[in-house]
ZAPA-306404 format. One line per field, with one value per residue (C-alpha): residue number from 1; residue in one letter; x, y, z. Coordinates in steps of 0.5 Angstrom, whole numbers, plus 2048, in hexadecimal, padded with zeros to 3 digits. Layout:
N
i: c(NUM | ...)
aa: c(A | ...)
u: c(X | ...)
v: c(Y | ...)
w: c(Z | ...)
//
This chain:
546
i: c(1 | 2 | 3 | 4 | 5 | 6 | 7 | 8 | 9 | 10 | 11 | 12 | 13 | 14 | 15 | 16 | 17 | 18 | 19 | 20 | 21 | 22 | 23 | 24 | 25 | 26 | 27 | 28 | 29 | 30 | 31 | 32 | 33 | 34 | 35 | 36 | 37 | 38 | 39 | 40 | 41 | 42 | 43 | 44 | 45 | 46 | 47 | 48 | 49 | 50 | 51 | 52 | 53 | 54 | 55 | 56 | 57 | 58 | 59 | 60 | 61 | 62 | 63 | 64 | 65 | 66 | 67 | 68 | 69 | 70 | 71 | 72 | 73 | 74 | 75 | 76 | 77 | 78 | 79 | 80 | 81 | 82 | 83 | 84 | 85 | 86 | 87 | 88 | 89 | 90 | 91 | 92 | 93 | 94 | 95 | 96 | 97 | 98 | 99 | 100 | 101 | 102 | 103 | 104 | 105 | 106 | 107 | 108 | 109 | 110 | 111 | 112 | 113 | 114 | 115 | 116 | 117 | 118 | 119 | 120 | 121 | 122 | 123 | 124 | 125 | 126 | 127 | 128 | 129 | 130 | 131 | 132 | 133 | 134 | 135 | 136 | 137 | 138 | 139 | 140 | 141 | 142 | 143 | 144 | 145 | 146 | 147 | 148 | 149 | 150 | 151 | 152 | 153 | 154 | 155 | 156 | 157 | 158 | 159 | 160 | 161 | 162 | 163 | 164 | 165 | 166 | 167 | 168 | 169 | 170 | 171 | 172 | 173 | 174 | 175 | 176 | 177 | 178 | 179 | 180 | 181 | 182 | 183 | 184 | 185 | 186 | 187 | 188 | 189 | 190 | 191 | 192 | 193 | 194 | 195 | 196 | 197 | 198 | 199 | 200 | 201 | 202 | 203 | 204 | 205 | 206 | 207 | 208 | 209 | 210 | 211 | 212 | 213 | 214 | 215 | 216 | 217 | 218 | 219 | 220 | 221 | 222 | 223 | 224 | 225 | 226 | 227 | 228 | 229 | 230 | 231 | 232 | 233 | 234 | 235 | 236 | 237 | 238 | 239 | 240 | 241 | 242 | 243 | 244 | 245 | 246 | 247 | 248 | 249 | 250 | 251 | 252 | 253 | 254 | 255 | 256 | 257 | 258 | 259 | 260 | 261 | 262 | 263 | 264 | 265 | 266 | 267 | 268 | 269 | 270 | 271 | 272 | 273 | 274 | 275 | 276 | 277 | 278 | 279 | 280 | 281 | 282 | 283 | 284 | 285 | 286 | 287 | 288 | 289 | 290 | 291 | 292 | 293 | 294 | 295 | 296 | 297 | 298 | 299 | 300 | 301 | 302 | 303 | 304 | 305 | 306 | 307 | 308 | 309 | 310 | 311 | 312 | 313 | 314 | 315 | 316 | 317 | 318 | 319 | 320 | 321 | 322 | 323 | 324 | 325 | 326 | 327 | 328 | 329 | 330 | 331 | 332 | 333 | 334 | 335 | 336 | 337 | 338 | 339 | 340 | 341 | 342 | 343 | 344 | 345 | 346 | 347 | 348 | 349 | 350 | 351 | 352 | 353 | 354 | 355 | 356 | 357 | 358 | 359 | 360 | 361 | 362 | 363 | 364 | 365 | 366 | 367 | 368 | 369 | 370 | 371 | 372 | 373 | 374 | 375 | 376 | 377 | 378 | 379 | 380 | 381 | 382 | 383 | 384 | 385 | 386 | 387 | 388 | 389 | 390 | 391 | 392 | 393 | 394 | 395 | 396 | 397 | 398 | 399 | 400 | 401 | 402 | 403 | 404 | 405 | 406 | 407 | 408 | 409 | 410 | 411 | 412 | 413 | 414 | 415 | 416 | 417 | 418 | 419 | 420 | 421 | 422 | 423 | 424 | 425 | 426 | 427 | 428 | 429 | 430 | 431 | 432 | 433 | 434 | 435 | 436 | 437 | 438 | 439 | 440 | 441 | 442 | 443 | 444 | 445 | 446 | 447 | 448 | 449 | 450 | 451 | 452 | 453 | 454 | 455 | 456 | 457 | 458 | 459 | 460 | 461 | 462 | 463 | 464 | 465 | 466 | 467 | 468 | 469 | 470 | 471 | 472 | 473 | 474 | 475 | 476 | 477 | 478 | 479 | 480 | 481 | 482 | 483 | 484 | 485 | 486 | 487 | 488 | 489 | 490 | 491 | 492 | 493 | 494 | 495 | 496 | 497 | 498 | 499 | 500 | 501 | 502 | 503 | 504 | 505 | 506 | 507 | 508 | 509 | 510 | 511 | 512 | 513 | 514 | 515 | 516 | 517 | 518 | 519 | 520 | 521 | 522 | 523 | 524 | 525 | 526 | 527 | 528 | 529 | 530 | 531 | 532 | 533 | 534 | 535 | 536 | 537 | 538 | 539 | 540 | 541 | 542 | 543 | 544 | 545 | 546)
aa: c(X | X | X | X | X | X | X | X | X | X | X | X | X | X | X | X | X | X | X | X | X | X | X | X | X | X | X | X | X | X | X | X | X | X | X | X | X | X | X | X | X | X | X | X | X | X | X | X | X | X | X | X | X | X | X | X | X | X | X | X | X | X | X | X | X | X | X | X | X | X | X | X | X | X | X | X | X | X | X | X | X | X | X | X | X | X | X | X | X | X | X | X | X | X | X | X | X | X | X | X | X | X | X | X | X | X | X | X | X | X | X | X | X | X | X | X | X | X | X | X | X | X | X | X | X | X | X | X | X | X | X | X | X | X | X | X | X | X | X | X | X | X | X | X | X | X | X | X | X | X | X | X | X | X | X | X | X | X | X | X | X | X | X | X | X | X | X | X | X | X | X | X | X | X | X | X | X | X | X | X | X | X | X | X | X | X | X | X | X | X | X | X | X | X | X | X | X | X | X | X | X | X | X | X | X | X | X | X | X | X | X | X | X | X | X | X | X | X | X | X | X | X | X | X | X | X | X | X | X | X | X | X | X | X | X | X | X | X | X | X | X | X | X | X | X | X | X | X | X | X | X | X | X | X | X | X | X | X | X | X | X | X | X | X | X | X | X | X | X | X | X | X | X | X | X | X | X | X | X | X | X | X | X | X | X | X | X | X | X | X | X | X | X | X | X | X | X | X | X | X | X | X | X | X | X | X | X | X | X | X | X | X | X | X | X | X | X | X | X | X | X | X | X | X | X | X | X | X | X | X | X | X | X | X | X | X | X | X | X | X | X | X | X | X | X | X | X | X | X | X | X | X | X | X | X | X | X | X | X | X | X | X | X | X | X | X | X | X | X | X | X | X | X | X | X | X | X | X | X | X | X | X | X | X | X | X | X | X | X | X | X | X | X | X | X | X | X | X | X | X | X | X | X | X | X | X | X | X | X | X | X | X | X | X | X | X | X | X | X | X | X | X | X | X | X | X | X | X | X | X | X | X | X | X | X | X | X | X | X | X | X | X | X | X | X | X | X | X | X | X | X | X | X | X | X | X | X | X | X | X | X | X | X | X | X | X | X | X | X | X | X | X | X | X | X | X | X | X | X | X | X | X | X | X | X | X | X | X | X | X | X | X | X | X | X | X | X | X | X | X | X | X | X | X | X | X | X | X | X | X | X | X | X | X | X | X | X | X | X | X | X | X | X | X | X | X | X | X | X | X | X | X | X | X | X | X | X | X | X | X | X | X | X | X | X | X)
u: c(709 | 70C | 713 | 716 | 71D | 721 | 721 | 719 | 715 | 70D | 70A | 702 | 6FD | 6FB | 701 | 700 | 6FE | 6FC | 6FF | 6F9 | 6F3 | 6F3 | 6F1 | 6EC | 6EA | 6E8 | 6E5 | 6E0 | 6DE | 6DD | 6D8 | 6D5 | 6D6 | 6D2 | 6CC | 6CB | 6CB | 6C5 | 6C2 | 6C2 | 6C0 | 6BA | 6B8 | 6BA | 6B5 | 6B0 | 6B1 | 6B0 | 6AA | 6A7 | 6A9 | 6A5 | 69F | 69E | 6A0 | 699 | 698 | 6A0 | 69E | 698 | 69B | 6A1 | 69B | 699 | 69F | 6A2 | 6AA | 6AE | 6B1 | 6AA | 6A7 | 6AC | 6AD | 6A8 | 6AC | 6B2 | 6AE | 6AC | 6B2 | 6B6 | 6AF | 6B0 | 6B8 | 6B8 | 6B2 | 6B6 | 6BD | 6BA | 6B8 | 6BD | 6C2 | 6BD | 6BF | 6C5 | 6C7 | 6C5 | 6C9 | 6CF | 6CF | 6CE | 6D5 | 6D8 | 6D7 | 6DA | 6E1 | 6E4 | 6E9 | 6E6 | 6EA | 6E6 | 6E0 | 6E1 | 6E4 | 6DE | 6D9 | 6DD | 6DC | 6D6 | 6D2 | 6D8 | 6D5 | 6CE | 6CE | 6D2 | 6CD | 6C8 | 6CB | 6CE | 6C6 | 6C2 | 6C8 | 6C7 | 6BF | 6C0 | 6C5 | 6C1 | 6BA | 6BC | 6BD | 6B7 | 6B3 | 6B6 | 6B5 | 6AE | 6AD | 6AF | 6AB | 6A7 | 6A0 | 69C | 6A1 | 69E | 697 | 696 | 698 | 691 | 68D | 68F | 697 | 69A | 698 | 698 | 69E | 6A4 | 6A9 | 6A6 | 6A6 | 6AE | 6AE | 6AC | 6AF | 6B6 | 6B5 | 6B4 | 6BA | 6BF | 6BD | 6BE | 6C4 | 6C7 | 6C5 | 6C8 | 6CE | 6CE | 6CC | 6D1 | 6D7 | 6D6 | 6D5 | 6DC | 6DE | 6DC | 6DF | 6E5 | 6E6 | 6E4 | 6E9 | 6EE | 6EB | 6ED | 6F3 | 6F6 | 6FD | 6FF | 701 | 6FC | 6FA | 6F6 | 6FB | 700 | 702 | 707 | 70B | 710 | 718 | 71D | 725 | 72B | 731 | 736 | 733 | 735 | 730 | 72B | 72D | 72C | 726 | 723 | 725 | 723 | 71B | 71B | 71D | 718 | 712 | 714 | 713 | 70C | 708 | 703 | 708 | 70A | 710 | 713 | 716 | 719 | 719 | 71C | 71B | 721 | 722 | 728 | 72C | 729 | 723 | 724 | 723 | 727 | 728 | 72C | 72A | 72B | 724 | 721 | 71D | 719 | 716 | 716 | 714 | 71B | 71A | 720 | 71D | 71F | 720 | 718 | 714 | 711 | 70E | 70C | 708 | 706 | 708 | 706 | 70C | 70B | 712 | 718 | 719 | 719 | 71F | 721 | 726 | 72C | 72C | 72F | 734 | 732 | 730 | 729 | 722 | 71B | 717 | 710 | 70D | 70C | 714 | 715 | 712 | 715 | 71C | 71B | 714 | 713 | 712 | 716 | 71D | 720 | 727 | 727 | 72B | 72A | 72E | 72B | 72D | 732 | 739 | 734 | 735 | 732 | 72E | 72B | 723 | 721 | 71A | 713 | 70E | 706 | 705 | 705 | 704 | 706 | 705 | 6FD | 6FB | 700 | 700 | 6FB | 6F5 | 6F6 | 6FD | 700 | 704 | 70B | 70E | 712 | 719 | 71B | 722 | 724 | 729 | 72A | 726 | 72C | 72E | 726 | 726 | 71F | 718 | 712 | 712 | 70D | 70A | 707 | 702 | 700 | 6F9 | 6F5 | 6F7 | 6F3 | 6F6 | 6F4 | 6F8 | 6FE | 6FE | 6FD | 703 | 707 | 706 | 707 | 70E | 710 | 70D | 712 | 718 | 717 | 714 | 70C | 70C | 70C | 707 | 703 | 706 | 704 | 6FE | 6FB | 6FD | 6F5 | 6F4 | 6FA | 6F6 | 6F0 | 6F3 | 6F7 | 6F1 | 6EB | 6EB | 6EA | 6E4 | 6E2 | 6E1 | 6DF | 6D8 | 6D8 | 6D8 | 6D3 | 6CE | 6CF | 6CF | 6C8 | 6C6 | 6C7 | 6C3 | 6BD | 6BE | 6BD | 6B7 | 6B3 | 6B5 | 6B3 | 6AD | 6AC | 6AD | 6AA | 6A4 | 6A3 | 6A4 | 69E | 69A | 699 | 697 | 690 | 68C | 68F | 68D | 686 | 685 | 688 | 685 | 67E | 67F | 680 | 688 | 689 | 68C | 692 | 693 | 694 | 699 | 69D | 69D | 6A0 | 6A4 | 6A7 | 6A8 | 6AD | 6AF | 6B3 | 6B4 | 6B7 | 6BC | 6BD | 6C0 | 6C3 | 6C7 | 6CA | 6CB | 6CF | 6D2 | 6D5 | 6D5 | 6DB | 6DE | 6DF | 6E1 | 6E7 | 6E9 | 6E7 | 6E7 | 6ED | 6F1 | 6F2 | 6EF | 6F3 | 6ED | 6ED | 6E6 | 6E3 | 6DC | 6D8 | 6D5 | 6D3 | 6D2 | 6CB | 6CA | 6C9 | 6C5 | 6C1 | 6C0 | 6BD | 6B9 | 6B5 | 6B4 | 6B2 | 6AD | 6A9 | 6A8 | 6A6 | 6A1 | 69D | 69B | 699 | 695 | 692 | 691 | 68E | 689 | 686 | 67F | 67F | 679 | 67D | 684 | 680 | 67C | 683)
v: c(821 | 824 | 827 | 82D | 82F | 833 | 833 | 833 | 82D | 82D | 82A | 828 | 828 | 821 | 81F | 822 | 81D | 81D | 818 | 819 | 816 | 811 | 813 | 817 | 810 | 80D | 813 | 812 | 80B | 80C | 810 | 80C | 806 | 80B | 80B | 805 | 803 | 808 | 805 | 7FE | 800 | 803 | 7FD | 7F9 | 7FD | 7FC | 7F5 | 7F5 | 7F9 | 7F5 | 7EE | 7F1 | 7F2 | 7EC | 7E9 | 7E5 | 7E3 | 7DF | 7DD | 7DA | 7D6 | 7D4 | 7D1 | 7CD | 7C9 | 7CE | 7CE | 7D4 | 7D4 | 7D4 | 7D9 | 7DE | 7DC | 7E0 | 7E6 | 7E5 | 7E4 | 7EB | 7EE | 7EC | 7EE | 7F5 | 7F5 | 7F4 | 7F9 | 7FF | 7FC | 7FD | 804 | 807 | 804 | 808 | 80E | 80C | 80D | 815 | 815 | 812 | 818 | 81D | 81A | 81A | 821 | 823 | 821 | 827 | 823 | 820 | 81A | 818 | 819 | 815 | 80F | 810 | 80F | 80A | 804 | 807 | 800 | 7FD | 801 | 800 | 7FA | 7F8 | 7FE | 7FA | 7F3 | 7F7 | 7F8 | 7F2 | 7EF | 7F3 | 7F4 | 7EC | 7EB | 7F2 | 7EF | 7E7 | 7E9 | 7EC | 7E6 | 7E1 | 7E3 | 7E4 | 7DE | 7DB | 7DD | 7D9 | 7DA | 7D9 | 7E0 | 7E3 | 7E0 | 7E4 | 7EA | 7EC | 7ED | 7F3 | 7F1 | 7F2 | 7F8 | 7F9 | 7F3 | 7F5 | 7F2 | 7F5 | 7FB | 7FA | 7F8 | 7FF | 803 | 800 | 801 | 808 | 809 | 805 | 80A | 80F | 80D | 80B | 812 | 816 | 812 | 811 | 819 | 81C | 818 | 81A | 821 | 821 | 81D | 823 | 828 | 825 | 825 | 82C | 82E | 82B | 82D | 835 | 836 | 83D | 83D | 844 | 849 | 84C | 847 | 84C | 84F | 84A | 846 | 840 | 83B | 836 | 835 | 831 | 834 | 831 | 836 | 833 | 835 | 83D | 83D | 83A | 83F | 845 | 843 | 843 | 84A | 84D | 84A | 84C | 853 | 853 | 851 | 856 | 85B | 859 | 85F | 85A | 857 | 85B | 856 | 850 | 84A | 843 | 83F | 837 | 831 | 82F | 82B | 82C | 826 | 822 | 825 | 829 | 831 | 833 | 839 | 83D | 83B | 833 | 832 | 82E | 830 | 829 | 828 | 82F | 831 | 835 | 839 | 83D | 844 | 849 | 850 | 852 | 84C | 84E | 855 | 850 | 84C | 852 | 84D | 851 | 852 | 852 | 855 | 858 | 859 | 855 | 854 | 859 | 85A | 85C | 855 | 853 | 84D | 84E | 848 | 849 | 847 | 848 | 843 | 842 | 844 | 83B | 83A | 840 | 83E | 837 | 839 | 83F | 840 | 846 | 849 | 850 | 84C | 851 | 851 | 84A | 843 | 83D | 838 | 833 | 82C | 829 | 82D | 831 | 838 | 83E | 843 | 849 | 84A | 851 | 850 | 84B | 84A | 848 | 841 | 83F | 838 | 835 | 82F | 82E | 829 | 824 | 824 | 81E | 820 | 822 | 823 | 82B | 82D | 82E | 835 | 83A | 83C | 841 | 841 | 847 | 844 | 847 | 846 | 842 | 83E | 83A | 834 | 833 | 835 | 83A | 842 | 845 | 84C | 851 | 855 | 85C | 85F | 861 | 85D | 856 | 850 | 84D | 852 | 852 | 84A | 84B | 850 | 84B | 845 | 84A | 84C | 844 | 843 | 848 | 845 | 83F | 83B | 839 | 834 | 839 | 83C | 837 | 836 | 83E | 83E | 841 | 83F | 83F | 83A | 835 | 836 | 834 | 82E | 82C | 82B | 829 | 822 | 825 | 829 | 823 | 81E | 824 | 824 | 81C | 81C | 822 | 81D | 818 | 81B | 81E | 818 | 815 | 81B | 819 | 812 | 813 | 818 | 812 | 80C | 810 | 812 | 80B | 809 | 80E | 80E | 806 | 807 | 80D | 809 | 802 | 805 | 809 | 804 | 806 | 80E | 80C | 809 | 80F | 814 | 810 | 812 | 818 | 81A | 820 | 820 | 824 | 81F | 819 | 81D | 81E | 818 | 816 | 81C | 819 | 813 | 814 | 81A | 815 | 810 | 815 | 818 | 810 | 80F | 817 | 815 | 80E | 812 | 817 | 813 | 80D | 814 | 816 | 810 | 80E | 815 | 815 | 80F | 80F | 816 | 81A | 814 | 80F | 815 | 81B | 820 | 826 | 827 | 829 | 823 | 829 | 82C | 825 | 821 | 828 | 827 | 820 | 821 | 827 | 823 | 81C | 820 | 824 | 81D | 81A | 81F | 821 | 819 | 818 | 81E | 81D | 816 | 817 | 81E | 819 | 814 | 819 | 81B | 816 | 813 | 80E | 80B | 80B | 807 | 802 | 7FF | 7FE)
w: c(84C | 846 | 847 | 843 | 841 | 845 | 84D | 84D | 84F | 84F | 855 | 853 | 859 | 856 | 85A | 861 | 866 | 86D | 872 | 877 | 871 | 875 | 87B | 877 | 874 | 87B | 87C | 877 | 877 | 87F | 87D | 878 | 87D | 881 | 87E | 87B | 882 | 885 | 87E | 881 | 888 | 884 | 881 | 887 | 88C | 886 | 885 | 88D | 88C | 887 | 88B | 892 | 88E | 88C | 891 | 894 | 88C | 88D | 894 | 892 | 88C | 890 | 895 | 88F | 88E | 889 | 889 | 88C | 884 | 881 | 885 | 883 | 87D | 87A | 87D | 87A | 873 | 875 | 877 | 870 | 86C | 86F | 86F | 867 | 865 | 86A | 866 | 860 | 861 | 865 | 85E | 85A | 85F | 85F | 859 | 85A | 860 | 85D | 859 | 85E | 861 | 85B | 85A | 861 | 85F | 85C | 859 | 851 | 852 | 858 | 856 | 84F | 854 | 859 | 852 | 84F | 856 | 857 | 855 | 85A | 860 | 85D | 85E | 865 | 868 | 865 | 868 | 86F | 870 | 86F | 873 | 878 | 878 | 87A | 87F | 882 | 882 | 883 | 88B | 88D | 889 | 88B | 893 | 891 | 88E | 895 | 89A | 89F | 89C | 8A3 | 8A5 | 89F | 89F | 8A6 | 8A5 | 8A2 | 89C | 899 | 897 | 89D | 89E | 8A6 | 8A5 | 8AA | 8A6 | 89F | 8A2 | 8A4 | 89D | 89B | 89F | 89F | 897 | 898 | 89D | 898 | 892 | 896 | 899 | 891 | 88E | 893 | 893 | 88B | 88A | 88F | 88B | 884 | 886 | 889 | 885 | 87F | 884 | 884 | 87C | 87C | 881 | 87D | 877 | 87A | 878 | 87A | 877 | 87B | 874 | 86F | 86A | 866 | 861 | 861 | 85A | 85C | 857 | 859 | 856 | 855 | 854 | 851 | 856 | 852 | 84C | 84B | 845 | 84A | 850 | 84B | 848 | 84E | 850 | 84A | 84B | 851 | 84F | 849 | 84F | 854 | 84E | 84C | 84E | 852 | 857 | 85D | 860 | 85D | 862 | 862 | 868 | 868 | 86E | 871 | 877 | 87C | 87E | 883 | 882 | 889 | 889 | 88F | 893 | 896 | 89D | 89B | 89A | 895 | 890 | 88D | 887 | 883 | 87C | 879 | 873 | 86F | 86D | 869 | 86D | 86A | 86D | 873 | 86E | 869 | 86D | 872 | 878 | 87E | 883 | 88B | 88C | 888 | 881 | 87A | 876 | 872 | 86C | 871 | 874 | 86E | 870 | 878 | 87A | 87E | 87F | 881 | 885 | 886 | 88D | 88F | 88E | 892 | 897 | 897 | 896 | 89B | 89F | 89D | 896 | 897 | 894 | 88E | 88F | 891 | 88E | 88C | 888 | 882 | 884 | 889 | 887 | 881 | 881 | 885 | 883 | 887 | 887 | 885 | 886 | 888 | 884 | 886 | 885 | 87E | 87B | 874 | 874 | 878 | 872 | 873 | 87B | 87E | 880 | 888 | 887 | 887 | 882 | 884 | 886 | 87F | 87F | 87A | 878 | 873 | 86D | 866 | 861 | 85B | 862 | 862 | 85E | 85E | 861 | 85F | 85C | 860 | 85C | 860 | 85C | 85D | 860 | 85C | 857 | 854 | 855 | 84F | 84B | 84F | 84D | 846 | 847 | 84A | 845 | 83E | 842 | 844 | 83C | 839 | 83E | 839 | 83E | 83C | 841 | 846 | 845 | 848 | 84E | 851 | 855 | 85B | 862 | 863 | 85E | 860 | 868 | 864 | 861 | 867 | 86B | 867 | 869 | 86F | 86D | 86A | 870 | 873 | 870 | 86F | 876 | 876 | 873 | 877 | 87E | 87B | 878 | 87F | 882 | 87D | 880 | 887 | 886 | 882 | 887 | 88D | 889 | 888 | 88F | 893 | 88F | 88F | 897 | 897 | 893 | 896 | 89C | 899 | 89D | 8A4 | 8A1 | 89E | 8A5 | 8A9 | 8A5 | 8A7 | 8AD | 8AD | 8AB | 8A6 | 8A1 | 8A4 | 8A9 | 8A4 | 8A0 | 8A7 | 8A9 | 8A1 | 8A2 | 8A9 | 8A7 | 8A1 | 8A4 | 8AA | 8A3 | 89F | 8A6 | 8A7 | 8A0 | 89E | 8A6 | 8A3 | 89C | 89E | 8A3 | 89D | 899 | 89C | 89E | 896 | 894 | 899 | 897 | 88F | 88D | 892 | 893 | 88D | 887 | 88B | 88A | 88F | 88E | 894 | 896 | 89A | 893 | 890 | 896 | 897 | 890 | 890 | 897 | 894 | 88E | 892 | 897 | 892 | 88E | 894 | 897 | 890 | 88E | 896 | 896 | 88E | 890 | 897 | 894 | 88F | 894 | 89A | 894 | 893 | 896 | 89A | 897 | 891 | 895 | 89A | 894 | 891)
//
């Protein structure tokens, strides 16, 4: 923050904070939540895979004298052996992605935060997965070290494959990653599309063209006072620049807007302007007119479409009145805006911005506030700030200078955090899309492949090849419809109760929630059916000496 003399103060943007960041936060740690949870249950249901396999080699050891801890011992040497080898390697891509994130961030202060703690993060995502490789896999290996060999032992020679309770096993892992992937898919897609709807901000005037700055104003100060007239003048006569305006917050007593009907008003955006505000900022108007030169010293108002209807029920109220705060004074509503919304970045997400209020005043009462420039059609914008700035220079002001900017770049900075978690949580909602489809990959084709005996034995006699992809076909066709139905089902549930009610996001389910079953479904169809047209290919001679 700087300050000039006189009645001018600079505001850097550095110093804008958003109160809704923290919802934003718990936004983007539910979804990475998200999918370091699918990645578990990937690696769950591989470790299930993998103790089903071997479950005849456990049983017979087990039947041998050996002790439930010894026989699952080499599993969880395993499990950590992986675990250290995929940590190594994802801190090595890690590293790639920690700049791909830091680059994402518009602010440079961020991205230079981001770099300087990424061994703290590199080192706890590296700790966050062993852990969770272990806790993940122990469950499953200690239950299949505990089986009752004789069980085991009977059910074949072949791994279990005609097995009901391997078969359960099987199915119920392809149910449970489905069911996880829809859930997971759908949430952090709604999750990026609540950002995104928040990271939309129409404010309801013409942005382009318009050059804004920000004062402070001494009015017991003549010199001050005069001052100010004679910069303005001096911007108002720059070839570029069509209209000058001033505007200022002000909040009535109470805080109560009240109509002339009684009504309250509520929570309301007031602002003091100068007769040229509505025509610099180009606010369309429902009904009336704006202020003009002629409503020098009348006390009148324009009002937005939303407090209208508040305050009356309808938006035809030119004439009307309405009083500033308990005992404050009246004006007389000469016209209606179209919704306008100045303050969208500082609103939590969910939350509508509250309804504008216009009261005209004189441009010497105004203490403090923003000059808004309108610049000319036609002319550059560029141009119309260097102009603007050589003029704030030559009133003795330098400073100044640095404080003019477009109203499209202050947008810009205002909602790149915004954008910023928009496209972190993009990449995560993706990086759970790619999660899903390699898990049910995984599933489904273990799920075909154990069961290329029973194709080699119907192929001999006689089932075409067409035929054994149907069977596949129906088979995880009921999986997949059995655990898209639970998915969407806890989807739903968690979204109501997660997203719409704690986080305020407005967004709708439907788009994600088919995305997400979209998404699953092809998955699921397309790991089921390569590995039944491999298997139905095969020659039975070729299965059944296996």
């Amino acid at each position: 923050q700087a300050q000039s003399p006189g009645w001018w103060r600079i505001h850097w943007a550095a110093e804008v904070q958003v109160p809704g960041d923290w919802k934003l936060l718990v936004v983007l740690q539910i979804a990475a939540a998200a999918v370091l949870l699918l990645a578990c249950i990937n690696v769950s249901n591989l470790v299930v895979i993998r103790v089903t396999v071997r479950r005849r080699v456990s049983a017979i050891r087990r039947a041998l004298g050996a002790s439930r801890w010894r026989v699952a011992r080499p599993f969880i040497a395993e499990s950590i052996l992986l675990a250290a080898g995929t940590a190594t390697v994802g801190a090595i891509l890690s590293i790639v992605a920690v700049r791909l994130v830091a680059g994402v961030f518009e602010r440079p202060a961020v991205a230079a935060e981001i770099m300087r703690t990424s061994a703290h993060v590199l080192i706890f995502a590296g700790v966050s997965a062993l852990i969770s490789i272990i806790l993940v896999s122990a469950g499953p290996i200690m239950r299949g070290a505990g089986t009752t060999p004789l069980l085991v032992l009977q059910e074949g020679s072949s791994g279990g494959g005609v097995s009901g309770a391997a078969r359960r096993i099987r199915q119920g892992a392809v149910g449970v990653q489905v069911a996880f992937s829809v859930v997971l898919v759908s949430l952090t897609t709604l999750l990026v599309a609540g950002i995104r709807a928040e990271a939309r901000w129409e404010p309801g005037y013409q942005a382009h063209g318009l050059l804004v700055t920000s004062f402070a104003q001494d009015q017991s100060s003549a010199p001050a006072v005069a001052a100010q007239s004679t910069l303005l003048s001096r911007l108002a006569a720059i070839h570029e620049v069509e209209r000058v305006a001033i505007s200022a917050r002000f909040f009535p007593d109470d805080g109560r807007i009240i109509s002339d009907e009684g009504e309250d008003g509520g929570s309301c955006y007031c602002v003091t302007v100068t007769h040229d505000f509505i025509q610099a900022l180009r606010i369309p108007l429902r009904s009336g007119r704006p202020f003009a030169v002629a409503d020098r010293g009348v006390p009148v108002a324009i009002v937005d479409e939303r407090l209208a209807q508040r305050l009356w029920g309808h938006h035809d109220v030119t004439g009307r009145r309405l009083q500033l705060g308990v005992g404050g004074s009246w004006v007389t509503v000469v016209g209606v805006s179209h919704a306008i919304d100045f303050i969208r970045p500082w609103v939590e997400p969910g939350m509508a911005p509250p309804p504008a209020l216009f009261v005209r005043r004189r441009a010497d009462s105004l203490a403090r506030g923003s000059v808004y420039l309108r610049t000319r059609s036609g002319t550059s914008v560029d141009a119309a700030l260097r102009s603007v700035r050589s003029v704030m220079s030559a009133t003795g002001m330098p400073g100044l200078a640095h404080n003019v900017d477009t109203v499209e770049d202050r947008l810009a900075a205002y909602l790149a955090p915004l954008r910023s978690y928009t496209r972190l949580i993009g990449l995560l909602a993706m990086l759970a899309i790619v999660l899903s489809v390699i898990g049910l990959n995984g599933v489904l084709g273990y799920h075909v492949a154990t069961r290329r005996a029973e194709f080699g034995i119907r192929s001999a006699l006689g089932a075409t090849p067409s035929g054994l992809v149907a069977i596949v076909a129906r088979e995880a066709a009921a999986l997949a419809i059995g655990g898209i139905a639970a998915g969407a089902l806890v989807g739903t549930l968690l979204a109501r109760v997660l997203a719409f009610a704690v986080l305020g996001i407005s967004s709708s389910i439907v788009g994600p929630m088919f995305l997400a079953i979209a998404t699953v479904a092809s998955a699921a169809a397309i790991s089921a059916f390569l590995p039944a047209f491999r298997a139905s290919r095969t020659p039975p001679a070729a299965v059944l000496r296996q």
